[in-house]
C-alpha positions in Angstrom: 23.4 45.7 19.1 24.4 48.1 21.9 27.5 50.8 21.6 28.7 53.7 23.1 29.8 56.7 20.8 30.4 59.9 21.9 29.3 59.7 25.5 25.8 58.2 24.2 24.8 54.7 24.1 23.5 53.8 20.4 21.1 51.0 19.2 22.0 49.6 16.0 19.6 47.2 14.1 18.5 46.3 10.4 15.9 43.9 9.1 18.0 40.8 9.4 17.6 41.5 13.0 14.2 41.6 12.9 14.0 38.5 10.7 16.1 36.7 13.0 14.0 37.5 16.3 11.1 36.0 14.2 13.0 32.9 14.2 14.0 33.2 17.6 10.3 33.4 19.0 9.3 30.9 16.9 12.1 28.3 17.8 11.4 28.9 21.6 7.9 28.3 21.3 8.4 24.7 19.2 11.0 23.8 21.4 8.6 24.2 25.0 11.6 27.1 26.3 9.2 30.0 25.9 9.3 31.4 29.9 5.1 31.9 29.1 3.2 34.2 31.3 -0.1 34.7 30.2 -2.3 31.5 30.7 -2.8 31.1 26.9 0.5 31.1 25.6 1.0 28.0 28.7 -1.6 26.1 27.2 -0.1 26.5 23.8 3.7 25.5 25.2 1.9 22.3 27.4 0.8 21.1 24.1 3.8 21.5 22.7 5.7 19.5 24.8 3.1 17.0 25.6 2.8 16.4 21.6 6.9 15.9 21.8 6.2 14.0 24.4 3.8 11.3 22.3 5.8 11.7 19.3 8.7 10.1 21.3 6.9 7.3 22.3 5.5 6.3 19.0 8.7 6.6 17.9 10.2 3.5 20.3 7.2 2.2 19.8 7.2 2.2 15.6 11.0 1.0 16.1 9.6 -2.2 18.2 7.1 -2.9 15.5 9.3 -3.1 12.4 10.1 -6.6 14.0 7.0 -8.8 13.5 7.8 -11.5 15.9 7.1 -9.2 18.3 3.7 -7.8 20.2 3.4 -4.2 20.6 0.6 -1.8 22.5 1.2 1.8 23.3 -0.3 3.7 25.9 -2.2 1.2 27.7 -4.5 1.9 30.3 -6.0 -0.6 31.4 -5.7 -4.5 30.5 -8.8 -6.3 28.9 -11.7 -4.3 31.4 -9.2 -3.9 34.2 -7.8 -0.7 35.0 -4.2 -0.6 35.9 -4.5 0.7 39.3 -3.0 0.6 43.1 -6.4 0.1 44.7 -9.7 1.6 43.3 -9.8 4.9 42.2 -5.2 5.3 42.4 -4.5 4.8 38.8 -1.1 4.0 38.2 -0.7 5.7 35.2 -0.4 4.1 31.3 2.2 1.6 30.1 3.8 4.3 27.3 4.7 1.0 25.2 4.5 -2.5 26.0 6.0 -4.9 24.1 5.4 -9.1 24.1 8.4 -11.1 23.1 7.1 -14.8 22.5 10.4 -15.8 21.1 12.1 -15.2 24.5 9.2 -15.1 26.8 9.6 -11.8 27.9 6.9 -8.8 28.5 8.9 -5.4 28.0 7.2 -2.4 30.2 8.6 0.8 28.9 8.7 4.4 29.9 9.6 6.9 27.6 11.4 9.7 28.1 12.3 12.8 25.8 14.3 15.7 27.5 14.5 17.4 24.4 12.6 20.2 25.7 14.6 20.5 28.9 18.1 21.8 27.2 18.4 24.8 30.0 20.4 23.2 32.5 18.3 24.3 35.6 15.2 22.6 33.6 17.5 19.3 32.9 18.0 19.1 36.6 14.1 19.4 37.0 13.5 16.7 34.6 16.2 14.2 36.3 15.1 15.2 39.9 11.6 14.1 38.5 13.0 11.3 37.5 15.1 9.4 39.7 14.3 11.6 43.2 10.7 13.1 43.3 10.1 16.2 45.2 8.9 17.4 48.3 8.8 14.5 51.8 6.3 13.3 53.7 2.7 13.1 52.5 3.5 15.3 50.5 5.8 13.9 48.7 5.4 13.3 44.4 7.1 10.1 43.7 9.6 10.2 41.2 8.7 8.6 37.2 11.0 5.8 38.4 9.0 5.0 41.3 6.2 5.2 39.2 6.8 2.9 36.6 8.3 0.3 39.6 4.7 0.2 40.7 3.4 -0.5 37.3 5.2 -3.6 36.4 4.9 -4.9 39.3 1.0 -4.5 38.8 1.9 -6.6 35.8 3.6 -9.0 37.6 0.8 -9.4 40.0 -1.4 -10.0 36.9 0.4 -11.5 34.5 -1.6 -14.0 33.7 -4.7 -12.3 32.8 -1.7 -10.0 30.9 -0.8 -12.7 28.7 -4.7 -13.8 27.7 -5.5 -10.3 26.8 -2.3 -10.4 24.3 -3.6 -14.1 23.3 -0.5 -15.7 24.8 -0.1 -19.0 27.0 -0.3 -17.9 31.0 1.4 -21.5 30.8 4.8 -20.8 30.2 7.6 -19.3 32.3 7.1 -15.4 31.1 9.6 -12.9 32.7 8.5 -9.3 32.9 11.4 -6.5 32.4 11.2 -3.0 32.7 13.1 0.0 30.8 13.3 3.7 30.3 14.4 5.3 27.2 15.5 8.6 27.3 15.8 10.5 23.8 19.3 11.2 24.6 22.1 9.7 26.6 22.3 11.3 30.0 25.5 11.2 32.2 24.3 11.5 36.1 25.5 9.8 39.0 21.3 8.5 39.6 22.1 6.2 37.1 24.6 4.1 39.1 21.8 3.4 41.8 19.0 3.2 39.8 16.7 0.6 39.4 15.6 0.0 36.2 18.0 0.4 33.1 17.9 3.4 31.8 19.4 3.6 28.3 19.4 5.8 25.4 17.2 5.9 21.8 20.5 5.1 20.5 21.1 2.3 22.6 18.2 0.9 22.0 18.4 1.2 17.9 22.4 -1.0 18.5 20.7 -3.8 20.2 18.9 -5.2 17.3 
């Protein structure tokens, strides 16, 4: 703590200070807001978050599988040998859980999505702008997660029947394929009036069962 006594400016401080810094530091580097600078301590945070990241998708994914009806796979790839792909070589990216429904005929594609480690507000708009809007134009342009996982189930669509083999499932039937976000949190922004694909909340998702 700072003060001014007799026209000098005075530091005050004890070891509880001290302990709570520790705590501080600590907290900011579990929770990804450490503002890193030396290349290390980025590759420790990336971790960090990308390990948040995978524990929130197991998480939606564990929830899924506690109902035994159902068919669940997490981070798929690719589909039997077939890579899920635009054209050769542009991967589209994993499915972060998908989930078979044989009681209703329906093939869940989910993307999961935990802001937990973009409290700041300036990193919250980050993570929504990546969302929902993308950056840059052009060429150059990085497509936004939505856009991204658009692409993806309609890749499953376009193979849906080789889809329902690899799950062991009849290609027969009249299969419907959905897709969803989950966010860890419920967000309030106007991109969710225009988008695309429903985007609802872990919490949401636990009050539909």
């Amino acid at each position: 703590m700072q003060r001014q006594k007799n026209n000098k400016v005075e530091i005050i401080w004890g070891i509880r200070h001290l302990y709570e810094v520790q705590r501080y530091l600590i907290q900011l580097c579990l929770t990804g807001k450490l503002q890193a600078e030396s290349q290390e301590m980025k590759k420790v945070i990336s971790k960090i978050t990308n390990q948040a990241g995978e524990d929130f998708n197991n998480k939606i994914a564990d929830w899924f599988e506690q109902d035994s009806t159902l068919i669940v796979h997490r981070k798929v790839e690719k589909i039997g040998e077939i890579k899920i792909e635009e054209e050769k070589g542009k991967l589209l990216g994993d499915i972060d859980v998908l989930v078979a429904d044989p009681g209703n005929l329906s093939i869940k594609i989910i993307e999961c999505k935990n802001f937990s480690m973009a409290r700041a507000p300036h990193k919250m708009k980050n993570e929504l702008d990546n969302l929902f809007i993308g950056k840059g134009k052009g060429k150059s342009r990085k497509k936004p997660a939505i856009e991204h996982h658009q692409e993806r189930v309609k890749w499953v669509n376009n193979h849906l029947q080789k889809v329902l083999t690899w799950l062991s499932l009849d290609p027969n039937l009249n299969w419907k394929v959905e897709a969803i976000i989950v966010t860890d949190e419920e967000l309030s922004t106007p991109h969710l009036k225009s988008s695309p694909i429903p985007v609802i909340s872990w919490v949401e998702l636990c009050q539909t069962r």
